[in-house]
TIKOLGU-97947 format. One line per field, with one value per residue (C-alpha): x, y, z. Coordinates in Angstrom, 2 decimals. Example, Ala and Ser with C-alpha at 12.3 -4.5 7.8 and 13.67 -1.06 7.14 Angstrom:
// residues 2
x	12.30,13.67
y	-4.50,-1.06
z	7.80,7.14
This chain:
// residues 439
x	-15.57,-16.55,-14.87,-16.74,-16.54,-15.75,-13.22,-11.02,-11.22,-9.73,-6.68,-5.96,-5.98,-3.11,-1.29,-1.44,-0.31,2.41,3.85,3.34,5.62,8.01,7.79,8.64,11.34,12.85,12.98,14.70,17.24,17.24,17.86,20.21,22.69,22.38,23.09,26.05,27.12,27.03,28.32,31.57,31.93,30.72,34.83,36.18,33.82,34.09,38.30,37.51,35.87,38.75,40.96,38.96,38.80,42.61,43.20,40.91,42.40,45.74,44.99,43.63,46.72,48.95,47.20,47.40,51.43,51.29,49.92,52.42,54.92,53.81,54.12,57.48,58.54,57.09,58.84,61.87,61.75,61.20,64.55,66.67,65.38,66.07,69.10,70.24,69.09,70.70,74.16,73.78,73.15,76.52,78.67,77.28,78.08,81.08,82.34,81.00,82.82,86.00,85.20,84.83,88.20,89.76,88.21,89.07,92.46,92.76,90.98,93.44,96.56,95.08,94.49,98.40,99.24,96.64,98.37,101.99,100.53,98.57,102.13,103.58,101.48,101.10,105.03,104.60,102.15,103.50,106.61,104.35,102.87,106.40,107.59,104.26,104.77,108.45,106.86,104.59,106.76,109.26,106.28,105.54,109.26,109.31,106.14,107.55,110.48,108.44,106.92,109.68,110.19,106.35,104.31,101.05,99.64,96.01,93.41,94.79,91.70,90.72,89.64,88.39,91.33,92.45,90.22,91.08,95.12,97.25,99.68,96.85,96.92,101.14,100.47,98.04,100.36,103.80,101.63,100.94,104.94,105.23,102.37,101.78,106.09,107.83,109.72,111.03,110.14,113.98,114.79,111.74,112.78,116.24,116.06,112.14,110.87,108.06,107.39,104.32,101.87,97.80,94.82,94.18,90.39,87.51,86.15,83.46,81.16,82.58,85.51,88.77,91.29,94.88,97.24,100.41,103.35,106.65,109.77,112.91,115.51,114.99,116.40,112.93,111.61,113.69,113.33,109.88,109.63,112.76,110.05,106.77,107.35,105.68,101.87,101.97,98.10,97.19,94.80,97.49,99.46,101.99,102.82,104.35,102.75,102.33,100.55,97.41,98.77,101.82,99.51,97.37,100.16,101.24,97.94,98.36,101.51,101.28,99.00,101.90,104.53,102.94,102.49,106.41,107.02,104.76,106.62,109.95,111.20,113.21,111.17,110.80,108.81,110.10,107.78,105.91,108.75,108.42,111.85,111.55,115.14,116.87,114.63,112.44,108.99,106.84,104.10,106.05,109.24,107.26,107.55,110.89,111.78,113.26,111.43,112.27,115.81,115.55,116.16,115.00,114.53,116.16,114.28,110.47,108.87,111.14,111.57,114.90,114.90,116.20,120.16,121.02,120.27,120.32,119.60,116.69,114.33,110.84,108.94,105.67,107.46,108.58,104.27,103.61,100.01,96.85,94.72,91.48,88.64,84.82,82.23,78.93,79.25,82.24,86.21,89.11,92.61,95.45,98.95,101.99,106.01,108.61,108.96,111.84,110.66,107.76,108.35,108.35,104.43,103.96,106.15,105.26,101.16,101.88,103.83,100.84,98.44,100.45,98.19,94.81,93.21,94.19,93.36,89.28,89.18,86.62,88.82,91.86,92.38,95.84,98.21,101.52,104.26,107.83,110.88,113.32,116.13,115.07,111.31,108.18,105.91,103.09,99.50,96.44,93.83,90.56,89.69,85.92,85.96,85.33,87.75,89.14,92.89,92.85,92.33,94.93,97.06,96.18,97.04,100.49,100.74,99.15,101.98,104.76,105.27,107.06,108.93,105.74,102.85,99.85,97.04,93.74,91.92,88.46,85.97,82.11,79.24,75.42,74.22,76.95,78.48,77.79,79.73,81.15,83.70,85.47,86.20,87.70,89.81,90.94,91.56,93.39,95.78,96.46,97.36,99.84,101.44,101.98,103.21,105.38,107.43,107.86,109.86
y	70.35,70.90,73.68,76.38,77.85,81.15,79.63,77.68,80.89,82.72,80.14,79.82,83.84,83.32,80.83,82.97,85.72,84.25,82.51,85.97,87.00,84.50,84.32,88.44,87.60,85.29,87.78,90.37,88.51,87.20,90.68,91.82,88.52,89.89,93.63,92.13,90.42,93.25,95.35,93.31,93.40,97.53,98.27,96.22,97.64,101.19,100.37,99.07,101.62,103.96,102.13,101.94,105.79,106.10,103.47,105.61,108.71,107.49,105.60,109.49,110.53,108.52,109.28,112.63,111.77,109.41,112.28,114.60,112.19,111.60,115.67,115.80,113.05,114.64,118.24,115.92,114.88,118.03,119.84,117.08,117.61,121.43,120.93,118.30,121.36,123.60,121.81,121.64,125.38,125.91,123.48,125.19,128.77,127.76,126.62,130.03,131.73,129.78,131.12,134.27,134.51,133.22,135.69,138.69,137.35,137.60,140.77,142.35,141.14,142.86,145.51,145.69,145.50,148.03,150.05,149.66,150.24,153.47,154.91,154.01,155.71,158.61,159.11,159.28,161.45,164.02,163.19,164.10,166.83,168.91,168.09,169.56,172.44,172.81,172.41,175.28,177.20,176.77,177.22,180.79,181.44,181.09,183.20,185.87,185.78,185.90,188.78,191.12,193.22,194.01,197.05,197.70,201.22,202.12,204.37,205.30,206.49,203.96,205.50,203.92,203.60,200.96,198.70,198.88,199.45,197.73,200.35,202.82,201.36,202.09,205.33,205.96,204.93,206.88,209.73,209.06,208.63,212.63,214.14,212.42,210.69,213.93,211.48,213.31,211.94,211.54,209.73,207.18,206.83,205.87,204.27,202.70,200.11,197.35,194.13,194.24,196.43,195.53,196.11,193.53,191.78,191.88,195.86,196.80,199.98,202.53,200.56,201.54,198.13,198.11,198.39,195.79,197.07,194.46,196.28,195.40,195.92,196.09,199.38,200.95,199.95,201.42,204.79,204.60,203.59,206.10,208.87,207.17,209.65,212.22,210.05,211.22,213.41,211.52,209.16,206.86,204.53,201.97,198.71,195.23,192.38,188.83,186.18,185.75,183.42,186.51,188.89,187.24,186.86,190.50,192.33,190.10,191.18,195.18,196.25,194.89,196.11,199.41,199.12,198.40,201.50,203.63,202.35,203.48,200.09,199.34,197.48,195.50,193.67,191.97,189.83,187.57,188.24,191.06,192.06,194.33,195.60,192.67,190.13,187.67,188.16,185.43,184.75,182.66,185.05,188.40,189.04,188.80,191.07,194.41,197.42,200.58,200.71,203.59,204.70,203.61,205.05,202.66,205.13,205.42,206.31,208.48,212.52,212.64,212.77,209.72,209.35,206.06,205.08,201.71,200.68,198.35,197.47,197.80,195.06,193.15,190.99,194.80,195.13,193.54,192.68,191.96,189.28,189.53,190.91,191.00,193.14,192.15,192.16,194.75,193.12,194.96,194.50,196.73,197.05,198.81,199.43,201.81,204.89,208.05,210.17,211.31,209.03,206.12,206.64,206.61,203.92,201.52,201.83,200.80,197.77,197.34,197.17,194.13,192.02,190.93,190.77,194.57,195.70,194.47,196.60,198.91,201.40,201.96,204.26,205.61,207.99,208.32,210.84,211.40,213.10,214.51,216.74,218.34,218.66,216.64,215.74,213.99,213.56,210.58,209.71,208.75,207.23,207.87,207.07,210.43,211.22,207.46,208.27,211.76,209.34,206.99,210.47,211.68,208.61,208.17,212.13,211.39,208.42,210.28,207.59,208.87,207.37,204.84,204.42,202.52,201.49,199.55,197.82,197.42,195.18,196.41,194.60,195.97,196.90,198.83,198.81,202.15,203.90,201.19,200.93,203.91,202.06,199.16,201.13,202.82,199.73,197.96,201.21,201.23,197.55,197.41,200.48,198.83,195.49,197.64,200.01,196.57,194.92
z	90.31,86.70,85.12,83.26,80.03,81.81,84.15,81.04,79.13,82.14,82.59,79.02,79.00,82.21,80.24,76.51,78.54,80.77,77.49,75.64,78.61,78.08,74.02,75.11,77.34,75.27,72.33,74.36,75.54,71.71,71.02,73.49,72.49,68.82,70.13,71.73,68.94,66.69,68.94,68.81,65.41,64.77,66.19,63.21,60.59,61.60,61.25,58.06,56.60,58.24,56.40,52.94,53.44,53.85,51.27,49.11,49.32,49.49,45.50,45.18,45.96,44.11,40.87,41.23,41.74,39.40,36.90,38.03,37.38,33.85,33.43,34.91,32.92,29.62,30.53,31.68,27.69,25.86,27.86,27.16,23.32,23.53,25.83,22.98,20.06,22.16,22.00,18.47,17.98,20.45,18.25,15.10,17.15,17.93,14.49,12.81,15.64,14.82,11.21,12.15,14.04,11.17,8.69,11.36,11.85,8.00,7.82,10.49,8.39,5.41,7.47,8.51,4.72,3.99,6.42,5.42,1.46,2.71,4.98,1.47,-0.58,2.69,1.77,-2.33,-2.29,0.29,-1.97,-5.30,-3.64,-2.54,-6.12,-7.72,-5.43,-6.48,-10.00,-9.10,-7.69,-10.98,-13.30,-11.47,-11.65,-15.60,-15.75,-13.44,-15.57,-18.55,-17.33,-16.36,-19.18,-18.94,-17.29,-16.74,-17.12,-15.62,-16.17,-20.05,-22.28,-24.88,-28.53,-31.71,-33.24,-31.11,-32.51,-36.12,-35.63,-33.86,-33.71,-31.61,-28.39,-28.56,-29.90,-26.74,-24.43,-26.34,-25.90,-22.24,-21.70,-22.90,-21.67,-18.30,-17.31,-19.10,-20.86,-24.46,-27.79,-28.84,-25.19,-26.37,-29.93,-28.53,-25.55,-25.27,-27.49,-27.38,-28.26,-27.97,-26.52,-26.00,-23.67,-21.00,-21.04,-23.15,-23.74,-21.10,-21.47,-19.01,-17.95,-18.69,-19.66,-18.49,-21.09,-20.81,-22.22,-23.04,-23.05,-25.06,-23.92,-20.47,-20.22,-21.28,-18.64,-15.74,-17.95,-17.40,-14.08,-12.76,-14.49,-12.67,-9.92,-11.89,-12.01,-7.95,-7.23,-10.81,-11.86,-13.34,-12.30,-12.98,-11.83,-12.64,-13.94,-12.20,-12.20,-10.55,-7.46,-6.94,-7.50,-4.20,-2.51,-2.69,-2.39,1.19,1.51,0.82,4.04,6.39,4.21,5.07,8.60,9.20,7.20,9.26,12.15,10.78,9.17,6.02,3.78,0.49,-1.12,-3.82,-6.19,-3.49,-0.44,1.92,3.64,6.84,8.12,5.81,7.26,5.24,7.03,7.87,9.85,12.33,12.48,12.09,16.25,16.29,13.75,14.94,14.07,15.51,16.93,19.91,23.42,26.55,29.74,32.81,35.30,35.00,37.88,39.64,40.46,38.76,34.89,33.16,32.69,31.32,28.23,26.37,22.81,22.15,19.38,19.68,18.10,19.03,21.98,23.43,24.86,27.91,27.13,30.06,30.13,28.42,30.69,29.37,31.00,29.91,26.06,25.93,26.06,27.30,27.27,27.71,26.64,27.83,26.68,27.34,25.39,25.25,22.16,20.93,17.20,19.36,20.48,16.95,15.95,18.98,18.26,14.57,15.61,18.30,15.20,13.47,15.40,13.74,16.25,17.83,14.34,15.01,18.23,18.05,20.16,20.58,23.90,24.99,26.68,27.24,29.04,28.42,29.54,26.47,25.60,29.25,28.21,29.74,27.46,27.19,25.11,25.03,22.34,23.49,20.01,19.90,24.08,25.64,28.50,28.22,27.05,29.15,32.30,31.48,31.60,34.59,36.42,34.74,36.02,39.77,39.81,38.60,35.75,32.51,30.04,29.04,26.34,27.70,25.70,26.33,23.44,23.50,21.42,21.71,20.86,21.00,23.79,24.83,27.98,29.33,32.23,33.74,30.53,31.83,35.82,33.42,31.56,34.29,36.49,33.64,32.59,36.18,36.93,33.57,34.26,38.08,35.93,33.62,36.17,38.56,35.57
């Protein structure tokens, strides 16, 4: 049967489809084998790249060691270059050190020399120096010497006359020897004649000038001064003339000569020496030297009147002395000895007022109370301290005590002290009087 158009357009539509479906089948299972056979090689690639990734950072990595290396390496350098400069500046150290050592080793052998020179020298000089003292000393002798047959005379009127004659100034003071020393004209014209006789110092305006008289012989000048005893309640006066350095040494010399005599000592001072009781005085020896040879009482606090007697001296190491106590801005200190006549108080506070520094108190309070010949005695000074010494008293009296002088010293500075100074003095007089009857 004849096919159609219709019908041969319908099978070749059947067989364009059916080989569509194969042509589709075919290209899937194209694709599938391809999706396979990638699929066995995607493992391998994606270790691959793993690997480029590690490979990549790890050529990272070893730059940035590689780098660090190079810095290292570069610091490595420079130390060995400043630990090579270093060694240098130690060697060059160590040879100026070595120099150094040397020059102090020198430098402390010259200082030994210097040392045994300077104890040399040390010993010359202190050698020089007693020798220009000696010299001194001789050189003041000769002038001393010189000066012996001189006298001063003070307070002698100046006139005109003396001016233009150089007899006046004898004639004023021949005049002075018979009106003011009673010495007769004939005794002068035999026994007193002069050298030389002038005015001391250049003429002031209502200043009288010394007048220095030398004597020969010699015997003038006893005459004169055996008749000097008649210038006493006068103006006048009369002395011998020293040099300057004596004269220094004296005027130091004259306020303690007087304060042993006060206190009943021999004394004399002769040119720059002071003798106390035939004892050169010094300032080393001056506590030891004897003043006032007396009596003391063995019994001093007792009802029975003393009966045994010895012989002592009183002298500065005689006090038994307190500490120093300071109140505020007053300082106390008190001072104690044994006693048996009433010229002892007087005698015992003199030597008390040796000391320099006892002669800066500002007072000087005190008591004391005595049994002798059969008589009690006793008195106090409150030296400016109202009621002070008459306290001191009345305890010696409330303790039966006799036979003792007490004294407290006291140094005041502004502002005073008050009423309270009076319980110190008190509690002082009473604690050395307790130290002095205990010994």
């Amino acid at each position: 049967m004849p096919q159609t158009p219709s019908h041969s357009i319908r099978k070749r539509s059947k067989r364009s489809r059916k080989s569509r479906s194969s042509s589709s089948s075919s290209a899937d299972e194209n694709v599938n084998n391809q999706s396979k056979r990638y699929k066995g090689r995607i493992p391998p690639i994606e270790e691959q790249a793993s690997t480029m990734a590690e490979q990549a950072a790890t050529g990272v990595s070893l730059q940035s060691l590689n780098d660090k290396l190079d810095l290292i390496h570069a610091t490595l350098l420079t130390t060995d270059r400043s630990v090579g400069d270093l060694k240098e500046s130690v060697v060059q150290i160590s040879k100026t050190l070595e120099y150094a050592l040397d020059e102090f080793e020198d430098i402390k052998s010259d200082n030994r020399q210097l040392r045994k020179e300077i104890g040399t020298c040390t010993s010359k000089i202190n050698i020089l120096e007693a020798k220009c003292d000696e010299q001194k000393e001789n050189i003041l002798d000769l002038q001393c010497r010189q000066m012996r047959d001189n006298l001063l005379f003070f307070n002698l009127p100046e006139i005109d006359e003396e001016s233009t004659n150089r007899q006046g100034t004898e004639s004023v003071l021949r005049g002075f020897l018979n009106a003011q020393l009673k010495i007769p004209d004939d005794l002068q014209t035999k026994e007193i004649h002069f050298d030389r006789v002038h005015r001391i110092g250049k003429k002031q305006i209502n200043k009288t000038r010394p007048i220095v008289a030398k004597f020969n012989p010699y015997k003038g000048k006893l005459i004169v001064l055996d008749h000097s005893k008649n210038l006493r309640g006068t103006k006048f006066g009369i002395g011998e003339q020293y040099p300057p350095e004596i004269q220094a040494r004296r005027k130091t010399l004259v306020p303690i000569m007087k304060q042993y005599r006060d206190a009943g000592a021999r004394v004399k001072l002769s040119v720059d020496k002071l003798y106390v009781n035939g004892q050169l005085y010094t300032e080393s020896s001056h506590r030891s030297i004897p003043v006032v040879t007396a009596q003391k009482s063995i019994y001093v606090s007792t009802d029975e009147p003393p009966g045994e007697h010895s012989s002592i001296a009183i002298n500065v190491d005689t006090f038994i002395h307190s500490d120093l106590v300071s109140v505020k801005n007053t300082t106390f200190q008190a001072h104690a000895v044994r006693i048996t006549s009433k010229e002892q108080v007087k005698a015992a506070l003199s030597v008390l007022k040796i000391d320099e520094q006892i002669q800066k108190a500002t007072h000087l309070m005190s008591a004391y109370r005595l049994y002798e010949q059969g008589n009690w005695g006793d008195g106090y000074n409150d030296d400016r301290e109202s009621t002070a010494g008459k306290r001191l008293l009345e305890i010696m009296t409330e303790e039966n005590l006799f036979g003792i002088l007490v004294v407290v010293s006291q140094w005041s500075r502004e502002p005073k002290l008050g009423l309270e100074r009076f319980k110190t003095i008190t509690t002082m007089g009473r604690a050395i009087m307790k130290r002095l009857t205990a010994t």
